[in-house]
N, CA, C and O atoms as a printed pandas DataFrame, in Angstrom:
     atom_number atom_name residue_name chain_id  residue_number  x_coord  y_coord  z_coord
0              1         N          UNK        A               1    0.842   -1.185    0.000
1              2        CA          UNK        A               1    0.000    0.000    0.000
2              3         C          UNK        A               1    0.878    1.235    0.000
3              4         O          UNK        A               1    1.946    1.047    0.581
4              5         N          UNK        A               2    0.770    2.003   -0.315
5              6        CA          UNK        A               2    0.970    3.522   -1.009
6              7         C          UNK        A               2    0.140    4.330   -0.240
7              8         O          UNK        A               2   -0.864    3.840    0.277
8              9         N          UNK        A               3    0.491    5.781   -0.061
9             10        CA          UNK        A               3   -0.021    6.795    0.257
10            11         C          UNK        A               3   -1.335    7.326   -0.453
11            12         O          UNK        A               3   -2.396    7.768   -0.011
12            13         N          UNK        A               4   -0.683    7.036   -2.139
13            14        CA          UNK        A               4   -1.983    7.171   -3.063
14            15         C          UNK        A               4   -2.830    6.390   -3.546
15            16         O          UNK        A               4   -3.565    6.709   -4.480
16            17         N          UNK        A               5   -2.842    5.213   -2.950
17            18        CA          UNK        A               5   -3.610    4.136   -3.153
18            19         C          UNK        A               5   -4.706    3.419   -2.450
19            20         O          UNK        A               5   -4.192    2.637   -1.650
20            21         N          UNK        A               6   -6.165    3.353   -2.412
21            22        CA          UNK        A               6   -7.040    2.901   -1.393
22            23         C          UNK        A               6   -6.204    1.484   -0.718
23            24         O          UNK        A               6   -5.547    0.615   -1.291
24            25         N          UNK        A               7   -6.550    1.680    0.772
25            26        CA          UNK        A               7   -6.411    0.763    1.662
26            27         C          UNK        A               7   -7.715    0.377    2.257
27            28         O          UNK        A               7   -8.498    1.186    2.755
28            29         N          UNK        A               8   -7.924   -1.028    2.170
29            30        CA          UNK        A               8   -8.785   -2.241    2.698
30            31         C          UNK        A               8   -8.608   -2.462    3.783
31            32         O          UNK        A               8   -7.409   -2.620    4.012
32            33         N          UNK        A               9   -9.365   -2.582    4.809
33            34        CA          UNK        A               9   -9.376   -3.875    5.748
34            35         C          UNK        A               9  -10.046   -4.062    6.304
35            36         O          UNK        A               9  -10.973   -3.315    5.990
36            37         N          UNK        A              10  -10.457   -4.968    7.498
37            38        CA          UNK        A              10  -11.655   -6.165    7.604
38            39         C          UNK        A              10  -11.947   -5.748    9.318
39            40         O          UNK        A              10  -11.078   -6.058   10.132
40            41         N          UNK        A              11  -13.107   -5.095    9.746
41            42        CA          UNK        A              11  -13.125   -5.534   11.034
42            43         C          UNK        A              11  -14.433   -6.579   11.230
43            44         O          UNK        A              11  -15.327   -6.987   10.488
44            45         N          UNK        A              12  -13.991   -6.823   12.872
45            46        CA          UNK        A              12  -14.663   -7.517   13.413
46            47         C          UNK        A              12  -15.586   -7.126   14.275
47            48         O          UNK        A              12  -15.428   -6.112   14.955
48            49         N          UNK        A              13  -16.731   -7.935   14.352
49            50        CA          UNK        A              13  -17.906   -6.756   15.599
50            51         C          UNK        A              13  -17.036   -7.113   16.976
51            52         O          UNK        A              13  -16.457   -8.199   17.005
52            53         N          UNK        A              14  -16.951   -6.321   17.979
53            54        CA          UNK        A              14  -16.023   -5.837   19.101
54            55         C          UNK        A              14  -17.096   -6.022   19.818
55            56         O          UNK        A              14  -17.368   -7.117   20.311
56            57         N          UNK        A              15  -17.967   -4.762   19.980
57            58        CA          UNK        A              15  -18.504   -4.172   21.208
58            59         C          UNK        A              15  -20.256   -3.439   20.479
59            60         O          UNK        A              15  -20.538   -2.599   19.624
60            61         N          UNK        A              16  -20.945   -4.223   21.290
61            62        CA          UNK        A              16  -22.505   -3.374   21.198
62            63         C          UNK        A              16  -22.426   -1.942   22.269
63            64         O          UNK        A              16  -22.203   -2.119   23.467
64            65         N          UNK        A              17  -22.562   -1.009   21.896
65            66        CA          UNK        A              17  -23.077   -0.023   22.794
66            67         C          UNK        A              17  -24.617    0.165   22.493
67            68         O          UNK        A              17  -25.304   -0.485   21.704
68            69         N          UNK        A              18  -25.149    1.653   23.661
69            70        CA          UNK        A              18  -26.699    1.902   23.498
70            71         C          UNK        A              18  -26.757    2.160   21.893
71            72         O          UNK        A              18  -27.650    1.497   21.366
72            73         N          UNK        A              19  -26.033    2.947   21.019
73            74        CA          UNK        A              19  -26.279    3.514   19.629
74            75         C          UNK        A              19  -25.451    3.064   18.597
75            76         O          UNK        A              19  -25.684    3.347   17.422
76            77         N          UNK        A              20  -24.565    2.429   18.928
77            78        CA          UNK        A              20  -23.341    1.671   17.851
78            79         C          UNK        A              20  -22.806    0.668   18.389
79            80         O          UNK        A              20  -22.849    0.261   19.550
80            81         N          UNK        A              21  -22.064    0.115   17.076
81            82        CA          UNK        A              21  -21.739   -1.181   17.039
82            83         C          UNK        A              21  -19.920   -0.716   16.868
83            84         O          UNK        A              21  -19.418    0.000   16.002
84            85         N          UNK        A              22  -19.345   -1.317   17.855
85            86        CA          UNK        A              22  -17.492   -1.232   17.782
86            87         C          UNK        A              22  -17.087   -2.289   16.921
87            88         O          UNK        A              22  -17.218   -3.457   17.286
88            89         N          UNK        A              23  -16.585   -1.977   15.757
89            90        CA          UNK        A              23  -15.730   -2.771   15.173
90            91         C          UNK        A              23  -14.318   -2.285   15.202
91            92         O          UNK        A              23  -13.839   -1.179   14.950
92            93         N          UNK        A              24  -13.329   -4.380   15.900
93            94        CA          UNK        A              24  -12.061   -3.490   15.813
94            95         C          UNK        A              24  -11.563   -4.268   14.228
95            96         O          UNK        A              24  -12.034   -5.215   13.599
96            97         N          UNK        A              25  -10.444   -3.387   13.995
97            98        CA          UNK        A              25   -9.703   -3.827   13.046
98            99         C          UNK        A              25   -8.831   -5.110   13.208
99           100         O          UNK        A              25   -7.964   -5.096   14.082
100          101         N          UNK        A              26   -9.020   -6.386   12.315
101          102        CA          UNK        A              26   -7.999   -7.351   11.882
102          103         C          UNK        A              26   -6.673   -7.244   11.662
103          104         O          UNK        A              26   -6.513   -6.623   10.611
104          105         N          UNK        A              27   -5.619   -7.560   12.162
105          106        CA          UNK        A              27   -3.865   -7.139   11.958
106          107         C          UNK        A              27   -2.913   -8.154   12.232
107          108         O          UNK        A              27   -1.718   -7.879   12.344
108          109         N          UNK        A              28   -3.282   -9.123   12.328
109          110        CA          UNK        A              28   -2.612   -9.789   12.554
110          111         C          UNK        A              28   -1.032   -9.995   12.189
111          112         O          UNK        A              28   -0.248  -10.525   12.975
112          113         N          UNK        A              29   -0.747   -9.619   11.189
113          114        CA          UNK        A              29    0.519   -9.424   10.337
114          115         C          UNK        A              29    1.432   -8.229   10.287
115          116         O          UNK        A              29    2.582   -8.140    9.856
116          117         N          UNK        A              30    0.402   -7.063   10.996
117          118        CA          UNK        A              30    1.050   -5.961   10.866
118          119         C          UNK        A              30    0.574   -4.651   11.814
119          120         O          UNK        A              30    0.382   -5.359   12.803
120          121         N          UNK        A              31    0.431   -4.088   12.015
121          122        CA          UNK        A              31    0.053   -3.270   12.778
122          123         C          UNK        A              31   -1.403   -2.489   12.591
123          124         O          UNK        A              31   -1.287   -1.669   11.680
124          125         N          UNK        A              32   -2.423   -2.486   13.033
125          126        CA          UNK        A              32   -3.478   -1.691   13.050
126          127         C          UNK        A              32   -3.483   -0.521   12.593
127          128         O          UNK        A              32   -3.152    0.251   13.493
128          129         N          UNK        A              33   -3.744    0.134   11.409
129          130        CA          UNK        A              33   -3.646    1.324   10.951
130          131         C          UNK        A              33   -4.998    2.427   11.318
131          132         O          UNK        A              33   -4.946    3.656   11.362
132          133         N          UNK        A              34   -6.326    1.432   11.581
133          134        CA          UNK        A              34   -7.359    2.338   12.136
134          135         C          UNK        A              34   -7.487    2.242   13.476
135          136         O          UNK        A              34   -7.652    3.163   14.276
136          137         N          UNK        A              35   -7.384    0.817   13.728
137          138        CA          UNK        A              35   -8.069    0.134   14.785
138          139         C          UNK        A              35   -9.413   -0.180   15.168
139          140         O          UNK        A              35   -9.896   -1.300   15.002
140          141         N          UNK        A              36  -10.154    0.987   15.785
141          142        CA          UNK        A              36  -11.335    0.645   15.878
142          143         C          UNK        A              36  -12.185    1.794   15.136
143          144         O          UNK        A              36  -11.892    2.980   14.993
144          145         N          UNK        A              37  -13.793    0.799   14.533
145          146        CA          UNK        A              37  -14.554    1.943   13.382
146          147         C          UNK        A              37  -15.799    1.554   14.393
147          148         O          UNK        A              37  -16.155    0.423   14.722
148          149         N          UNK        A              38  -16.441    3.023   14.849
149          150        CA          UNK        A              38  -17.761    3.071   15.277
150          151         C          UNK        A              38  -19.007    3.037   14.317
151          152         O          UNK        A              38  -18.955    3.690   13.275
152          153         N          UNK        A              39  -19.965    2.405   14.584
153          154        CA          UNK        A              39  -20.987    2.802   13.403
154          155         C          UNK        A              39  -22.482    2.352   13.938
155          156         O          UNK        A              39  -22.931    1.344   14.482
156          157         N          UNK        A              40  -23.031    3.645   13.493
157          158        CA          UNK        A              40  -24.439    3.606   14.320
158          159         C          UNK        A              40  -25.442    2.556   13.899
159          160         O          UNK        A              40  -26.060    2.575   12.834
160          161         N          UNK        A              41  -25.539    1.651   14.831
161          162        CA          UNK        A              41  -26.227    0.450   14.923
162          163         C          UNK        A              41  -27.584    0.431   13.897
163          164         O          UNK        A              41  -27.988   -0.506   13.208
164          165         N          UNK        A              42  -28.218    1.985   14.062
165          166        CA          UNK        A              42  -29.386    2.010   12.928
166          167         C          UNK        A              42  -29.145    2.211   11.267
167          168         O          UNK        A              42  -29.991    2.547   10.438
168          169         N          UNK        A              43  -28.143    1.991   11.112
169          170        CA          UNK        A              43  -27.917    2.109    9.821
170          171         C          UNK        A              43  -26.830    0.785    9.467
171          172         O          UNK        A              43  -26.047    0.716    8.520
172          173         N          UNK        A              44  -27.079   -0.279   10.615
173          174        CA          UNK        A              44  -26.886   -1.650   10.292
174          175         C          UNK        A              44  -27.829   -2.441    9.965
175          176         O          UNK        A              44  -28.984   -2.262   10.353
176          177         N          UNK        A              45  -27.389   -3.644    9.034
177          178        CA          UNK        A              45  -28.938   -4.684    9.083
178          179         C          UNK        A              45  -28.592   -5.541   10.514
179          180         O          UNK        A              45  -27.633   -5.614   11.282
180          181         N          UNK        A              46  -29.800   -6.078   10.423
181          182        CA          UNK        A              46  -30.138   -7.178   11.778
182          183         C          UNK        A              46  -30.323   -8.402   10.914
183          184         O          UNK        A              46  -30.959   -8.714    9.908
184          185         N          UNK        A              47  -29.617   -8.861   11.627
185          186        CA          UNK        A              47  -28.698   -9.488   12.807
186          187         C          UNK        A              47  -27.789   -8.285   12.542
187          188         O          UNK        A              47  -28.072   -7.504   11.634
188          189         N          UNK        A              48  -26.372   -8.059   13.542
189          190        CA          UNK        A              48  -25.320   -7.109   12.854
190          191         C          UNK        A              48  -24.459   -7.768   12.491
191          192         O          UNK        A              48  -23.962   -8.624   13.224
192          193         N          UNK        A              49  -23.941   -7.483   10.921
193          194        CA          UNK        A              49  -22.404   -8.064   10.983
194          195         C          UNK        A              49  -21.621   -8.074   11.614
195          196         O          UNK        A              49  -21.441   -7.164   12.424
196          197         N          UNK        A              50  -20.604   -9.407   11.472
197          198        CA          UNK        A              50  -19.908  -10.241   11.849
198          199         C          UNK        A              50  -18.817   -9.166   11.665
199          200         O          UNK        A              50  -18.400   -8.228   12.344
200          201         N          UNK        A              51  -18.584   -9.597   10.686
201          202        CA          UNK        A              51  -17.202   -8.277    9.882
202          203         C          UNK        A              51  -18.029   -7.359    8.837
203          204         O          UNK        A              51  -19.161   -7.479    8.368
204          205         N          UNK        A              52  -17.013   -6.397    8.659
205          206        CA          UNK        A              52  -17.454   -5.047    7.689
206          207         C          UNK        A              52  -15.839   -5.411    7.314
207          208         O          UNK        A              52  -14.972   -6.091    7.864
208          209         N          UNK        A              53  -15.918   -4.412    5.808
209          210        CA          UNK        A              53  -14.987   -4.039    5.215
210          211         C          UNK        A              53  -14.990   -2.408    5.111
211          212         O          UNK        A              53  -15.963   -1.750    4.741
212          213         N          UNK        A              54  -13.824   -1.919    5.474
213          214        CA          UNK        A              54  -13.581   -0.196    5.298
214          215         C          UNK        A              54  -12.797   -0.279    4.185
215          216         O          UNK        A              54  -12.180   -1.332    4.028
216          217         N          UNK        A              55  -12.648    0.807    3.173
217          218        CA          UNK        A              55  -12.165    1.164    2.425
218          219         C          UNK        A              55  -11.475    2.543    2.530
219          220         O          UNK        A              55  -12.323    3.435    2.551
220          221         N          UNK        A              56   -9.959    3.093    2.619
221          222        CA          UNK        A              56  -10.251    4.748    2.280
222          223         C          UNK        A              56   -9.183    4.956    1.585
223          224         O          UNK        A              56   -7.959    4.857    1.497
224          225         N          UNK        A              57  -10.481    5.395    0.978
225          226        CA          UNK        A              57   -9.532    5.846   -0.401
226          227         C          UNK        A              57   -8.757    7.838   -0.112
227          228         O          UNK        A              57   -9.197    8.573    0.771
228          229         N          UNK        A              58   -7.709    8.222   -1.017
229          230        CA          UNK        A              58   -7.323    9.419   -0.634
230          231         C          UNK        A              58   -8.394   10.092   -1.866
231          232         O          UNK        A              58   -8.821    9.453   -2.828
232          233         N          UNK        A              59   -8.631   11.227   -1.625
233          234        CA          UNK        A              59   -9.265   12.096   -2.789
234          235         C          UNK        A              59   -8.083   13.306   -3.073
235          236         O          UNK        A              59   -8.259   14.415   -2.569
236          237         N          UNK        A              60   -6.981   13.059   -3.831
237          238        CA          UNK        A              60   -5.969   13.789   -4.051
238          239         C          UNK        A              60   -6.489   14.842   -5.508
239          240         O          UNK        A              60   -5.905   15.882   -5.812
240          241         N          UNK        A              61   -7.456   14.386   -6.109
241          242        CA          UNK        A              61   -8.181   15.521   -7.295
242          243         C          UNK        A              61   -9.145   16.095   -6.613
243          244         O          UNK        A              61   -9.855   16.542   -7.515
244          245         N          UNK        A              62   -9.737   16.434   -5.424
245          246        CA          UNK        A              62  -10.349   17.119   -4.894
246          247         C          UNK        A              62   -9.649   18.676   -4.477
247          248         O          UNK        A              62   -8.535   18.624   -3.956
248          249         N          UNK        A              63  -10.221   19.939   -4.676
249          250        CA          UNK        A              63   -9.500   21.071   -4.096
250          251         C          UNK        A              63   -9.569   21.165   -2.825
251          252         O          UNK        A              63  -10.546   20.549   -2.399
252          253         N          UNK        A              64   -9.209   21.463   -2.351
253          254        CA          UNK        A              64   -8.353   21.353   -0.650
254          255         C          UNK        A              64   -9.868   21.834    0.198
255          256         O          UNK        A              64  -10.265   21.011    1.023
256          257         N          UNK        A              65  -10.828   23.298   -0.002
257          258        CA          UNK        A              65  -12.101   23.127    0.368
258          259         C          UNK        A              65  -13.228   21.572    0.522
259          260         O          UNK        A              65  -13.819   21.077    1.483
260          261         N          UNK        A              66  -13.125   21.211   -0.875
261          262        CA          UNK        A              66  -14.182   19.982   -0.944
262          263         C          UNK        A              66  -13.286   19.082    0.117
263          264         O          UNK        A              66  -13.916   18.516    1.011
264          265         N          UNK        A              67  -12.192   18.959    0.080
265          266        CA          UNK        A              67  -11.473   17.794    0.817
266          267         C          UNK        A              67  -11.499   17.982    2.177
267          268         O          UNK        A              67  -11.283   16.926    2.773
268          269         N          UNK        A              68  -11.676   18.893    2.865
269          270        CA          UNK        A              68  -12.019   18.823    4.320
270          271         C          UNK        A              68  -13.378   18.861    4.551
271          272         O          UNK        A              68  -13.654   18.885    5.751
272          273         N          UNK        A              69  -14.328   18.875    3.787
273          274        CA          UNK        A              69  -15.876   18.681    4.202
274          275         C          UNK        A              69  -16.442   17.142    3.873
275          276         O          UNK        A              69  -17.598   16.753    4.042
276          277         N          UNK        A              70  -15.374   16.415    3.386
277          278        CA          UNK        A              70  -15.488   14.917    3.090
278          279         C          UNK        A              70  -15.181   13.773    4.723
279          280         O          UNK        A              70  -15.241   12.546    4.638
């Protein structure tokens, strides 16, 4: 992975709270680059996943305005 290149990776459901679901990040090989992704339980399906996949990509053709409101 590259600076300019989307990075993948896989979490796992962690932790139920009252409004979200804790997913931590998978690393086994290398070091945790997010660690943990919060995400509001109502904009999960039911049952909740097991794992999610994050993606982030850089937006380097964006002008520097649009890119901090992303």
């Amino acid at each position: 992975m590259t600076k300019e290149e989307p990075f993948s990776a896989t979490f796992k459901l962690d932790k139920e709270t009252k409004n979200t679901i804790r997913y931590a990040e998978e690393a086994e090989e290398r070091r945790p680059i997010v660690g943990m992704v919060y995400v509001d339980k109502y904009e999960l399906p039911k049952p909740y996943p097991e794992k999610i996949r994050v993606t982030i990509e850089p937006l380097v053709d964006l002008p520097p305005k649009v890119r901090q409101r992303v």
